[in-house]
C-alpha positions as CSV (number, residue, x, y, z in Angstrom):
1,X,93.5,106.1,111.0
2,X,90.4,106.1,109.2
3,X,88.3,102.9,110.0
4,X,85.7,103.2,107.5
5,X,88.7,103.0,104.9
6,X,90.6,100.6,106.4
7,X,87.3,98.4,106.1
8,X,86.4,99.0,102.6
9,X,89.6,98.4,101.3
10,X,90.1,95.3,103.3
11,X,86.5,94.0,101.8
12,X,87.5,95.6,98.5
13,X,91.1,93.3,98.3
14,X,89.1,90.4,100.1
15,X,86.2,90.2,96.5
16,X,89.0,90.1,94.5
17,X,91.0,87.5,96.5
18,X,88.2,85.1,97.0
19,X,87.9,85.4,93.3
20,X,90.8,84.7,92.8
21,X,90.5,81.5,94.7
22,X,87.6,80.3,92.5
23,X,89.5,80.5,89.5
24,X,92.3,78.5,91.2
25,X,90.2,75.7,92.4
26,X,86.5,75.8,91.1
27,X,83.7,75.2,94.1
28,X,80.6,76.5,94.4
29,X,81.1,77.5,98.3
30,X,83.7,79.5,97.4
31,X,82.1,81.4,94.1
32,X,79.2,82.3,96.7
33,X,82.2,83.6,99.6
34,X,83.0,85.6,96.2
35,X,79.6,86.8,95.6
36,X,78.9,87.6,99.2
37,X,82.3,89.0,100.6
38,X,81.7,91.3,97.2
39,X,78.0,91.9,98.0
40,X,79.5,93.3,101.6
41,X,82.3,95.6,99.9
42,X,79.2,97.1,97.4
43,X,77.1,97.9,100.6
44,X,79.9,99.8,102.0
45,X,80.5,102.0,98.9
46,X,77.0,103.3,99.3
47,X,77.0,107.1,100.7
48,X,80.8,107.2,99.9
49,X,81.2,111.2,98.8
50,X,84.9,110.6,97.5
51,X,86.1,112.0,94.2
52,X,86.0,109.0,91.9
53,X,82.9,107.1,94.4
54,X,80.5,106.6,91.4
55,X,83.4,104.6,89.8
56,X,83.9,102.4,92.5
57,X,80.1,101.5,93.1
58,X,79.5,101.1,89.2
59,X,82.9,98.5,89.7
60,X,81.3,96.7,92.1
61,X,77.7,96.1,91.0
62,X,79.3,94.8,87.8
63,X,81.3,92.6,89.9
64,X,78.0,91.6,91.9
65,X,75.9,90.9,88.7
66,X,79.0,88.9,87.3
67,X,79.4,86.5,90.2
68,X,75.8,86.1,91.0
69,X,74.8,85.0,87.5
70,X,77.9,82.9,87.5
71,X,77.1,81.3,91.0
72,X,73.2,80.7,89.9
73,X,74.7,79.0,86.5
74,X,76.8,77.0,88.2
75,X,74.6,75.9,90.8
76,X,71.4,75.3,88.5
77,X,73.0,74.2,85.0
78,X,76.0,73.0,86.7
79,X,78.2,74.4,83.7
80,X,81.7,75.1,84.9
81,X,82.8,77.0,82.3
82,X,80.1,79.7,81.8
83,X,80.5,80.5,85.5
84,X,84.5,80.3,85.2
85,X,84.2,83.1,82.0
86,X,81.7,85.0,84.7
87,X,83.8,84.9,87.6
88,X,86.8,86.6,85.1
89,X,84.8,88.9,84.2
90,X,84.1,89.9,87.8
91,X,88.3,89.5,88.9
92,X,88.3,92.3,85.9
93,X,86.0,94.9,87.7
94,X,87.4,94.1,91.1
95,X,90.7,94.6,89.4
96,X,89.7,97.9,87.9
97,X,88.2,98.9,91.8
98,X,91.3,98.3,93.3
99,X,93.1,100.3,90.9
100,X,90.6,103.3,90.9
101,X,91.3,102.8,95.0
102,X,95.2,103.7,94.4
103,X,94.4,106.0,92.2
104,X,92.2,107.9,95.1
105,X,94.6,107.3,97.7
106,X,97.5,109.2,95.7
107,X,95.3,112.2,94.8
108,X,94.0,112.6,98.3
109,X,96.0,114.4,100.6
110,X,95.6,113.9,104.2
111,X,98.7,115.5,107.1
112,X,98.2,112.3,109.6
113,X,101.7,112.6,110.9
């Protein structure tokens, strides 16, 4: 079992969950969980040397920029609905990560059995 993986993907699912939970009920603690929890899945995609790594990384820095500038707008203009179309916008690159994710996983061929 690859531990590294294990905690990428489970920081990868975790971004896309918890913005998943701001469009469901719209709070600013939990649109800045969203930003951070996605902040810590970008950091561990640095120094990744898989075959489609520069996807993922350009997935999740769109992500980051989305729910930051949604999290700032929300908390400074206090305009729900410009950080809602934000925070969509990142559930789209998350969305996209996780599907660039099980793409990887069914071209790489690892014998762990």
């Amino acid at each position: 079992m690859d531990w590294g993986r294990i905690f990428f993907i489970f920081f990868t699912l975790m971004s896309l969950t918890s913005t998943i939970g701001f469009l469901y009920e719209p709070n600013i603690v939990l649109l800045f969980l969203a930003a951070a929890i996605n902040f810590i899945s970008t950091t561990l995609r640095l120094g990744t040397r898989k075959l489609l790594s520069s996807e993922l990384f350009a997935s999740s820095v769109v992500a980051d920029f989305h729910l930051i500038f949604a999290f700032l707008w929300f908390q400074i203009l206090g305009d729900l609905k410009i950080a809602y179309a934000l925070s969509i916008g990142a559930l789209v690159a998350n969305s996209f990560a996780i599907l660039i994710v099980l793409i990887e996983s069914a071209k790489t061929r690892e014998n762990d059995y």
